[in-house]
Structures are given as structure tokens and as C-alpha cells.
C-alpha positions in Angstrom: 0.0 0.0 0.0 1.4 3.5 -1.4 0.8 6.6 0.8 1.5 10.0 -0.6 2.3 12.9 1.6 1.4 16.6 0.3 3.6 17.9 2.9 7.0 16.8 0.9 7.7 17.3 -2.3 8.7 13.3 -2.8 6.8 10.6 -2.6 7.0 8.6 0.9 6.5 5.1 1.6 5.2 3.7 4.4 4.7 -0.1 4.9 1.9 -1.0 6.7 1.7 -2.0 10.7 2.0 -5.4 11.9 -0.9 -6.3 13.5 0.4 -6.7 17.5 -0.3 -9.8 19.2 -2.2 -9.8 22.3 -0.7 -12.3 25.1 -3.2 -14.5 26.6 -3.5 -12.6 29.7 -4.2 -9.5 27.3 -7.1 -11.1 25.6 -9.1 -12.3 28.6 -8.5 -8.9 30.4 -9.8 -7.7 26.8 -12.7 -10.0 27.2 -13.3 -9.9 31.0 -12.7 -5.6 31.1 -15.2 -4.7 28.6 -17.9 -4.3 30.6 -15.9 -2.5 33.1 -14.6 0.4 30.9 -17.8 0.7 29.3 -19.2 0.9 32.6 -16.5 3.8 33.3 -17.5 5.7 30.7 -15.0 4.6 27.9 -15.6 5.4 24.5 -15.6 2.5 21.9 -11.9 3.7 20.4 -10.6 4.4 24.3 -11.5 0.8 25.2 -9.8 -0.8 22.0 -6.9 1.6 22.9 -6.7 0.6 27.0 -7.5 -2.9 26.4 -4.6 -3.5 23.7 -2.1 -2.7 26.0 -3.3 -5.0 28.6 -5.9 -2.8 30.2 -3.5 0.3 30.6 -0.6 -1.6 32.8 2.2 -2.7 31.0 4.1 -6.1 31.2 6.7 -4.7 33.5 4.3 -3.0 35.9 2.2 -6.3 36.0 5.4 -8.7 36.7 6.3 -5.6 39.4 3.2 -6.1 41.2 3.2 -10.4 40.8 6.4 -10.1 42.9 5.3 -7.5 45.3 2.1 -9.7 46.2 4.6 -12.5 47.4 6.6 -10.4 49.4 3.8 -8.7 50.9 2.3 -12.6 51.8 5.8 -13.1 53.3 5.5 -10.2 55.5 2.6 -10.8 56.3 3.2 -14.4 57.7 6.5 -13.8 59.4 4.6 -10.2 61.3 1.9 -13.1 62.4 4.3 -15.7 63.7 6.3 -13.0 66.1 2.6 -11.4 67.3 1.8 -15.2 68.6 5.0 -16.2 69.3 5.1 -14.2 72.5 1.0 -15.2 73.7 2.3 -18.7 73.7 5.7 -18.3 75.3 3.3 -16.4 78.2 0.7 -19.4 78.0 3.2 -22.2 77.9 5.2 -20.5 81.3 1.7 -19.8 83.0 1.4 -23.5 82.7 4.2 -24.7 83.9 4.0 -22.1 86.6 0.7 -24.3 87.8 2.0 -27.7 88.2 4.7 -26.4 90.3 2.6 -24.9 92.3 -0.1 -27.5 92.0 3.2 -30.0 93.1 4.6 -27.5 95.9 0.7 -27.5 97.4 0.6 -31.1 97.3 4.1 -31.8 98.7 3.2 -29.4 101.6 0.0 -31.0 102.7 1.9 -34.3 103.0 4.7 -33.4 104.7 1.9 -31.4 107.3 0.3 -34.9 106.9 3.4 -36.8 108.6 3.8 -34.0 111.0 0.4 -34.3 112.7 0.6 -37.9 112.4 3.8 -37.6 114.6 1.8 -35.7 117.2 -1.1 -37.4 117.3 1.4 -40.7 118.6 3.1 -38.5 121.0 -0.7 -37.7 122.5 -1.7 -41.2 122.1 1.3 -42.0 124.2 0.5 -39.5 127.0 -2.7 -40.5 127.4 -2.0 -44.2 128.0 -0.6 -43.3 131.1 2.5 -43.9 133.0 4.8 -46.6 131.7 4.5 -45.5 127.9 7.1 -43.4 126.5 6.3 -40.5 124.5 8.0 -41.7 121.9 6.7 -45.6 121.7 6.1 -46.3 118.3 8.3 -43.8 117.1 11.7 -44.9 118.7 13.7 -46.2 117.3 12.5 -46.2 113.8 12.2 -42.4 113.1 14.8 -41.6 115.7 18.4 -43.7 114.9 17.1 -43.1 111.1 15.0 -42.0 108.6 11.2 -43.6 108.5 7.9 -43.7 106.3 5.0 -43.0 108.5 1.4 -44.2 106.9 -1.4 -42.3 108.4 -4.1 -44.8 106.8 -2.8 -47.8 107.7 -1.5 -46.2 111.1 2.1 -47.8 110.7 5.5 -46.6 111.0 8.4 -48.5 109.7 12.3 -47.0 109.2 13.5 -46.8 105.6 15.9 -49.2 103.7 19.2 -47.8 103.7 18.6 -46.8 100.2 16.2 -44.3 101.2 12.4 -44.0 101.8 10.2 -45.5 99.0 7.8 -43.2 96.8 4.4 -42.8 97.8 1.0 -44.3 96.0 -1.8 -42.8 95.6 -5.2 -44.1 95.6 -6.9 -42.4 92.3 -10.7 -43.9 93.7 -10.6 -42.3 97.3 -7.7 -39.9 96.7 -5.4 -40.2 99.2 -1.6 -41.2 99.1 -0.7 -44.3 101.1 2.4 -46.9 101.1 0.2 -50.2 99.7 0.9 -52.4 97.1 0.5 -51.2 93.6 -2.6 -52.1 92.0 -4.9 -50.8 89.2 -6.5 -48.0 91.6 -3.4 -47.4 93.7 -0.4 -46.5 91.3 3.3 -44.8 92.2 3.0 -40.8 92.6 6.0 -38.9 92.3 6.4 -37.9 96.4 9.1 -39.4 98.3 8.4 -38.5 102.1 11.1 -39.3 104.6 10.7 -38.5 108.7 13.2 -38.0 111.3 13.3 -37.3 114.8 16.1 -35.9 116.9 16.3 -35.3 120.4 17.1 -32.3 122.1 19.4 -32.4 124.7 18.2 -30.2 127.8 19.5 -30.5 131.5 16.4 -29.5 133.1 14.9 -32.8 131.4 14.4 -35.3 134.5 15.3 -38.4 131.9 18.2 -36.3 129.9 19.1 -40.1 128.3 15.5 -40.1 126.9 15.2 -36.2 126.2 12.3 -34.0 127.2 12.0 -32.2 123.5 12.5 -33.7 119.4 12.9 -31.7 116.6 10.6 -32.9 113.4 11.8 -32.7 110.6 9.9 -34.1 107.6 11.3 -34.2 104.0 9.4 -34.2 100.4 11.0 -34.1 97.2 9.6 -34.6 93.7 10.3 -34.0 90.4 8.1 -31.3 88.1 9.2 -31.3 84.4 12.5 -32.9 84.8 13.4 -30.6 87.6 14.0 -31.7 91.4 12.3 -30.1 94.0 12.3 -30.3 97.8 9.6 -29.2 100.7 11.1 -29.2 104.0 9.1 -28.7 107.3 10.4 -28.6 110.5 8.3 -29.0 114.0 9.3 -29.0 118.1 7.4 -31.5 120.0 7.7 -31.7 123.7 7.0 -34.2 126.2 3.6 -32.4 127.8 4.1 -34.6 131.0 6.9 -33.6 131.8 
């Protein structure tokens, strides 16, 4: 095809345009987006003309804002992880903070346990009247060496030289005991140890036999790998003296 220009004084030819290809993204924008320009007011040549070039963003603005969507999801992800890592780090410390103290409670009740046991033999002993020692029943198991007292079967019996055994506990009534291990009675993680030792005092009128003890009961468990101990210490006297 042969154009001529009035402008020059030669003749000037121009070859005719190439028609330009539309990618596939291109033509279903083309498709998709004619409703939407028309709906924007577009005239018919301004739609031809936006939707040929890919609905007025170019191929490097488009593959800019592919890549900024996946950074953007990145960020996005990594902002969420550090807002709940810290909510769990509090959650998971809270609890471990409450077995240890559910432990500590527990530990402190039995060692009160053995205590009060302790006393209520040193009563027992006072009221059967002259004769009885104030310690019978406690001497010389708790007193030459460590012992395991059992308030439920009423017994008292000194430790192997290996140490105290752990304590069961009875999961249908609850309570903690030294009985055989069964289904309903299993091994809880409580080692309880008693010792007596006499004070000496000179005002005592049987210094050999002592007039006062010192308690001292001993609990240790393990929460989460990590030892613990509960130590409680009591002063009995001998009230008929």
C-alpha cells in the first residue's frame, strides 16, 4: 500500500503496521474488562486503545506487582508468627507455673500430713498413762534413722538404707498411702522421709531419753525434669513432763 504525503515534495513510503499480538493474559483482560470500561465511561476507540495494552498496565508493571504480592504474603506471615509467638511463650510459662505450684501444694499438705501424724502418737502415748514413752512407736525407727509413716494404715516403719520409697496414691478415694501397687493405687512422684532428733536439755528429768524432738519431715519430687524439695520442721515436747 502506497501513501502519498502533500507535505513533501517526494513521494514517501510507508509499509503497513504489523498487526500486534495480544498475550493470553491480554485477551481475557480484553474479554473480561469490557464491561468494566464501558461501565466507566469509555468510549468505543478508548476501550480498544486501553484494552490493547493489557488494560493500561504494562508487562513490566504487571510482573512488578506479581512479585510485590509475594513479598507482601511473606511479611505478612513472618509479622503473624512474632505477634503469637510471644502469647504462647506467656501461655506455655503460665502452665508450667501451675504444676509447680499444684506439686509445691501437694508436697506441703503431705509433709503437714506426717507432721500431725507424729503428734497425734506422742498424744496417744501421753494418754495411756505412765509406763509409755512418748516416743513408743516412734523410737527407734524415726529416731536412729529415717522412716515412712502411713497415716491410713497407722504404721511406721524405718527406711531401707537406700532411702524412703515413693508414695502411692489411691486415684478412687484420693489419698496417698504406702500399699501395694494395683490398678486404683499407682506410684506418685512424692518421696516422704521423717526423722526425729532429740534435744538435749538439762532441766529434762530423763536427759538419756530427752524432754523435747525436733521434726523434721522431708518431700521431694520432680516437676518437668526438675528436682524439688519441701522441708518442714516442727518441736514437739513431752507435755508430762
Amino acid at each position: 500500500m502506497i501513501h502519498f504525503s502533500h507535505k513533501r515534495s517526494a513521494f514517501a513510503f510507508r509499509a503497513p503496521k504489523a498487526p500486534r499480538r495480544r498475550r493470553h493474559g491480554q485477551v481475557l483482560f480484553g474479554v473480561l474488562g469490557v464491561g468494566f470500561y464501558r461501565h466507566r465511561g469509555y468510549s468505543a476507540a478508548g476501550r480498544r486503545k486501553v484494552l490493547a495494552h493489557g488494560g493500561g498496565k504494562g508487562e513490566e508493571e504487571q510482573k512488578s506487582q506479581n512479585g510485590f504480592t509475594l513479598v507482601e504474603t511473606l511479611i505478612a506471615i513472618s509479622v503473624l508468627l512474632v505477634a503469637l509467638g510471644g502469647p504462647m511463650t506467656i501461655a506455655q510459662r503460665g502452665l508450667s507455673a501451675a504444676f509447680v505450684s499444684r506439686d509445691q501444694v501437694t508436697a506441703s499438705f503431705l509433709a503437714q500430713e506426717a507432721i500431725e501424724y507424729v503428734r497425734k502418737v506422742r498424744d496417744g502415748n501421753g494418754i495411756a498413762g505412765s509406763g509409755t514413752s512418748w516416743l513408743s512407736g516412734l523410737d527407734p525407727a524415726c529416731v536412729t534413722s529415717a522412716c515412712r509413716v502411713d497415716a491410713l494404715a497407722n504404721t511406721v516403719a524405718a527406711c531401707p538404707a537406700g532411702g524412703c520409697p515413693a508414695l502411692r496414691y489411691n486415684t478412687t478415694n484420693h489419698t496417698y498411702n504406702y500399699s501395694s501397687v494395683g490398678p486404683n493405687n499407682v506410684l506418685s512422684p512424692f518421696i516422704r522421709s521423717v526423722r526425729i532428733t532429740r534435744v538435749p536439755n538439762a532441766d529434762c528429768p530423763s536427759p538419756a531419753l530427752a524432754c523435747e524432738v525436733t521434726v523434721t519431715v522431708t518431700v521431694s519430687w520432680q516437676t518437668r525434669m526438675n528436682a524439688r524439695t519441701t522441708t518442714v520442721v516442727d518441736y514437739l515436747l513431752d507435755w508430762q513432763k
